[in-house]
C-alpha positions, 0 to 999 in steps of 0.5 A, a space after each residue: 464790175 465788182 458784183 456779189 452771187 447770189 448762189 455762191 460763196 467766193 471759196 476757192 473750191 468754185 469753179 467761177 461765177 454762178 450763172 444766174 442771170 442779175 445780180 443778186 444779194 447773197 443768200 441760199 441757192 434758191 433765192 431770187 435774183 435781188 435787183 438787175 445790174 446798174 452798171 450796165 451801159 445804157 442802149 447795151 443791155 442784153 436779152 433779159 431772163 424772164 423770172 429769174 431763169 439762168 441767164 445762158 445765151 446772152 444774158 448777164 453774168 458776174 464777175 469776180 471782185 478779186 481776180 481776174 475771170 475764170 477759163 469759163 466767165 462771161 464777156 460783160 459786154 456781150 454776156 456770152 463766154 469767152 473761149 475756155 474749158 466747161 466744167 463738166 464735161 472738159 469741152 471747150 467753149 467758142 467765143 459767144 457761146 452760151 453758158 450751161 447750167 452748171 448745177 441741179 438747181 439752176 435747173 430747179 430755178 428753171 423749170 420753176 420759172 418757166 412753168 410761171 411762166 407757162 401757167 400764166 397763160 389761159 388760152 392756147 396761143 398764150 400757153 404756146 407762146 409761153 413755153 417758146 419765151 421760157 425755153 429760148 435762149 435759156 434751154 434752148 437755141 430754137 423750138 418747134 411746136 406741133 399740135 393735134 389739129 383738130 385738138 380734142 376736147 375735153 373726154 372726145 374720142 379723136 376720129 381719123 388719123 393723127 395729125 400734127 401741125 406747126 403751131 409755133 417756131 422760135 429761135 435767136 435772132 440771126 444777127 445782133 449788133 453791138 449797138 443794142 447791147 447784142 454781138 457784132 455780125 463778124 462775131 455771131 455765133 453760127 445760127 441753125 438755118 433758118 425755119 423758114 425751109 420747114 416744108 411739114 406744117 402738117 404731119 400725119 403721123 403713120 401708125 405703126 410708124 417711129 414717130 407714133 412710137 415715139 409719142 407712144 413712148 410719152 418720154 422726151 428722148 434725144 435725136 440721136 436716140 435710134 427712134 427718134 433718128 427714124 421719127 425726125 424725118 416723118 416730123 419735119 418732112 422729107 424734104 425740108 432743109 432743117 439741118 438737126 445738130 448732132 451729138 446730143 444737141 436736140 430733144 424730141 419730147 411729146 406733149 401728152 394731156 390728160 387722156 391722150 398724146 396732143 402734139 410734140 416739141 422739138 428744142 434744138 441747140 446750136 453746134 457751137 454749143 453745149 449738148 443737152 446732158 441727161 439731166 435735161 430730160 428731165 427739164 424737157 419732160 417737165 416743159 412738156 407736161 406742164 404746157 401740155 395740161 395747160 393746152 389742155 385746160 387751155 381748149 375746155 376754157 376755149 369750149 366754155 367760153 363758145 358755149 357761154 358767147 353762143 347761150 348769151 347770144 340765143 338769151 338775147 334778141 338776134 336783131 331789133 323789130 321795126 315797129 311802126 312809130 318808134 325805132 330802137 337801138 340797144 346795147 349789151 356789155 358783159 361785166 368781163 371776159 371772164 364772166 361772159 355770161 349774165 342775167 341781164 336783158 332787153 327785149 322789143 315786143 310788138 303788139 296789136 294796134 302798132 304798139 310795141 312793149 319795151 322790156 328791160 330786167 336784170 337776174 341776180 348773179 353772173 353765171 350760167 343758172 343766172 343766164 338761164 333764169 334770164 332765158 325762161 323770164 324773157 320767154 315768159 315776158 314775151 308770151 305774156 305780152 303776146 296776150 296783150 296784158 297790162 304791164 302790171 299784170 304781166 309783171 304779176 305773172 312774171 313774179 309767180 314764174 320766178 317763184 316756181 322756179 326757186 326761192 331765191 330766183 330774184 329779178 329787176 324788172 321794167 316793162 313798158 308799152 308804147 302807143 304810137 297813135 295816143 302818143 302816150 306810154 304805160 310803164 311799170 316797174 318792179 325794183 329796176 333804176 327808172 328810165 330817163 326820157 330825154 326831149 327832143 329840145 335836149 332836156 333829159 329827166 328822170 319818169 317818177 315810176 312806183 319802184 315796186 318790189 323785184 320779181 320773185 319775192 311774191 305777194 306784192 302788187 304792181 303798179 302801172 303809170 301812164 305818161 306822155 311820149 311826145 314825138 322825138 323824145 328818147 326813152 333809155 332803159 337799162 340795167 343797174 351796170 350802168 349807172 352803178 359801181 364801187 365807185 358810185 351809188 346808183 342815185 349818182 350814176 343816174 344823175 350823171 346818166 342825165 347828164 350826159 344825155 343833156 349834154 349830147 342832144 346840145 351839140 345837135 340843137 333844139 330840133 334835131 335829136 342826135 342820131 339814136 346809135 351815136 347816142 347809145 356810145 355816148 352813154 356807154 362812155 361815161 363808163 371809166 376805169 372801175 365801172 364794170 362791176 357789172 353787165 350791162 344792157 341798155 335799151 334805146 327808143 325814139 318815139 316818132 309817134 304816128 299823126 292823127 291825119 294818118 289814122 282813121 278809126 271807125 265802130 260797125 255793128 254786127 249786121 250784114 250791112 257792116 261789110 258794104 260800109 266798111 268799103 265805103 269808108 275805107 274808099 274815102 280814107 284812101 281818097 283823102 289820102 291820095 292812094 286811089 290805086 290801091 281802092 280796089 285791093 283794099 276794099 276787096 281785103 276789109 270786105 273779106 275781114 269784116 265779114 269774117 268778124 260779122 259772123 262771129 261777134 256779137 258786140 261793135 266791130 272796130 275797123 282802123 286804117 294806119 298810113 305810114 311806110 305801108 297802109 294797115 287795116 286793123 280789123 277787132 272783135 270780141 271772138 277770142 279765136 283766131 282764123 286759120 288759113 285752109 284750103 278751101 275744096 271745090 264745093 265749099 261755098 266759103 273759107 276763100 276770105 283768108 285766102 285772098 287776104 294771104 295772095 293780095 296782102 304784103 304782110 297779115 296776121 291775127 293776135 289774140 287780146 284779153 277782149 278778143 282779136 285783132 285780124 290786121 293786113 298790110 298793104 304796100 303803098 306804091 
């Protein structure tokens, strides 16, 4: 086949065919490789280069387009050298042994190539990964990789001995047969053995000893070399059946980071091949430096990126609550792996009288500051809501934190509260999209809820609406992620959200809603190719509401009579029920609450019962200080009431509201 070199210029004075991997159009010494050989049979292509690194050990090379081949030329079947005399050295080379690199810039193209090749890796395993890609065939027959283990981090100070560990090992293959472009066994060259025997996974590297002053020394040096004679040993394991070539055929270079040694790597060459010559030393220290920096950057990213996954999962809730009459699903996606980080959020608060406040908010940026603004706002919310505010107000609260915190600290945020009892829902918005309620008949819309301003733009006034939440309808809240992108106005990506809402429910019929967690994927695959811009949180909630039969709702005076009467009605409510077992405990515990608010208030006490999976009592009165459970001496004629609550109660708390407190207790049904 008649090809032209992209090095060479056909004189006589060549001494054959540059070895430079494919074809390529003729121009100056560094110019790439134009385009690969056409003529090459189909089903019997050799191992490629990658980015044009010299094509040695099986790779492709040229014929002349007026003679016969040189003493030295490259079968064009096999792309390996036919038996002849290497130019440099005189020696000859066997049938299928590899070609060297002839001239500096080969070498030059090669560590060109191969640091590409390694930089473009961003974690540890790809960096690796790369630098045994880039070496094997072209530099290299095999090489071992060993790494510190544990790898420092960044400026730490390692503790303990040094020890290196067998990251990574690769070589040719064994056999290659003519049918896939690769020489036939009867013709193979001899291979090294096999890697397997390797015995040394770990190596502990003796201070003091040759290997330590080998990677002391920083500078690849040959295995013939006296230290490196002694060190090899103490790598590879007293007992391992890897047999290192002679005469030059081995390279132990030490792979040293920005402040310390961090590994070594050992190339090795078949004996039927070249040696390495004194140039190649060079090349191997320029390998090892280059990975050892990217291994390097490789471990900081790997600690950035820990830190970001752990701050984004401590920003967000670890698991849902389990309010009574709702349940709840959510989602969180960020923009991309490398923006792990967001400010976006969700949240489920419950509340006093078994509601629960939903929040979803959104900070501006994708960065560390963005996530820890979205922190302190979600600590602010959630403390806000543990005061029982109205969702306007604690939006109010919530632009007067993000004002202390800085100028241009702008959010989006929706905030609602669920009552399961009224079956109704308050919702206030500041500059978030709206939320969409999809019916349990399978009709999807859009709530009309005042847009408001974002938060931290200051002196703007909230507005809350109030709507229904019939049971078995689904609320979604989520961030602008979702429904917005380059390819998609938010009011588009809305509808479609709608859409697609109406489009699940369906499939499962009028009267069953579809399962709340199927429903959440659903709505993330809407999402298609160019549609994270963006992260993402979506907040999922199915109102099941709590049936007026299961409430019981009475007003007592501040009287002394009021304890007595509140036993007598919580013993018809239990009765009317059907839980008589659990009269005794129940009156005994109302009795204790009842008289502790009785001595206190001085406005109606408010007593309620709710039957769901457990029985609750609720007990509120205008004292905005809440009970302490304490120990009550021998002597004390009372403090015991909190006591018994604490011994006989399944669950019990108190929470502080803007007209008072609610002390409530649960008790289990069976």
């Amino acid at each position: 086949m008649a090809s032209s070199s992209g090095t060479g210029t056909g004189t006589p004075g060549s001494a054959g065919p540059d070895p430079v991997g494919p074809p390529a159009a003729p121009g100056p010494e560094h110019s790439q490789s134009a385009q690969a050989s056409s003529t090459e049979p189909d089903g019997h292509r050799p191992r490629p280069a990658p980015d044009s690194i010299p094509a040695q050990p099986g790779g492709e090379n040229h014929a002349t387009s007026n003679g016969p081949a040189p003493a030295d030329s490259a079968d064009p079947a096999t792309g390996t050298a036919l038996a002849g005399k290497e130019r440099r050295s005189g020696q000859g080379n066997a049938a299928g042994a590899p070609l060297p690199m002839r001239r500096d810039g080969d070498r030059l193209r090669f560590v060109g190539a191969a640091t590409r090749r390694i930089a473009r890796g961003i974690d540890l395993d790809e960096i690796v990964m790369g630098l045994c890609r880039a070496t094997v065939p072209t530099f290299s027959d095999t090489i071992l990789v060993y790494l510190r283990d544990p790898l420092p981090v960044g400026d730490e100070r390692p503790t303990g001995p040094l020890v290196l560990r067998l990251r990574r090992t690769d070589r040719l293959p064994a056999e290659r047969d003519t049918e896939n472009g690769f020489l036939a066994t009867s013709a193979a060259p001899p291979q090294l053995p096999e890697l397997s025997p390797v015995s040394a996974e770990l190596c502990e590297v003796r201070p003091g000893g040759a290997l330590a002053e080998v990677l002391r020394g920083v500078r690849p040096v040959f295995a013939d070399a006296p230290a490196a004679r002694a060190a090899l040993p103490e790598l590879l394991g007293e007992g391992s059946d890897l047999v290192v070539p002679g005469g030059q055929r081995a390279i132990l270079a030490p792979l040293r980071g920005r402040r310390r040694v961090i590994g070594a790597a050992l190339f090795l060459r078949r004996p039927d091949r070249i040696p390495f010559e004194t140039d190649d030393l060079l090349v191997a220290a320029q390998l090892a430096t280059h990975s050892a920096l990217g291994i390097d950057k490789a471990v900081l990213y790997g600690r950035e990126a820990y830190i970001a996954d752990e701050l984004q999962r401590t920003m967000l809730p670890e698991t849902l609550p389990r309010p009574t009459g709702v349940r709840l699903a959510s989602r969180y996606l960020p923009a991309a792996e490398t923006a792990r980080v967001g400010g976006d959020w969700y949240d489920a608060i419950p509340l006093p009288g078994s509601r629960v406040a939903l929040v979803v908010g959104d900070v501006m940026g994708h960065s560390m500051t963005s996530a820890a603004i979205m922190g302190q706002l979600r600590t602010t919310a959630q403390t806000l809501a543990g005061l029982d505010l109205p969702p306007q107000e604690v939006l109010h609260h919530l632009d007067e934190q993000a004002q202390r915190l800085g100028t241009d600290r702008m959010a989006t945020c929706l905030y609602a509260v669920y009552d399961p009892v009224t079956h109704r829902i308050t919702i206030a918005n500041a500059g978030h999209p709206p939320p969409v309620l999809l019916h349990l008949g399978g009709r999807a819309e859009v709530l009309k809820v005042p847009s408001g301003a974002p938060i931290g733009v200051g002196g703007v006034d909230f507005e809350a609406v109030e709507l229904d939440a019939p049971a078995g309808a689904t609320l979604f809240l989520y961030t602008d992620g979702l429904v917005e992108s380059r390819l998609r106005d938010v009011w588009t990506g809305i509808e479609q959200l709608r859409e697609k809402l109406a489009a699940t429910a369906q499939l499962t019929g009028p009267d069953h809603p579809p399962p709340l967690e199927a429903l959440c994927d659903e709505v993330l695959d809407m999402l298609g190719p160019g549609d994270r811009d963006d992260d993402i949180a979506l907040l999922a909630a199915r109102f099941d509401g709590i049936a007026p039969s299961d409430v019981a709702y009475w007003y007592l005076d501040p009287e002394d009579a009021a304890p007595g009467r509140a036993r007598r009605l919580a013993r018809r409510a239990l009765s009317r029920w059907g839980l008589e077992d659990l009269t005794d405990s129940v009156e005994l515990l109302v009795s204790e609450v009842v008289t502790n608010a009785v001595r206190y208030a001085s406005r109606p006490i408010t007593l309620r019962l709710l039957r769901t999976d457990v029985l609750r009592c609720e007990v509120g009165d205008d004292v905005p200080q809440l009970p302490r459970l304490r120990q009550a001496r021998a002597t004390d004629e009372g403090g015991r009431g909190l006591y018994l609550v604490n011994r006989l109660a399944r669950r019990w708390g108190a929470t502080r509201l803007s007209t008072g407190k609610v002390v409530w207790f649960e008790v289990n049904r069976t």
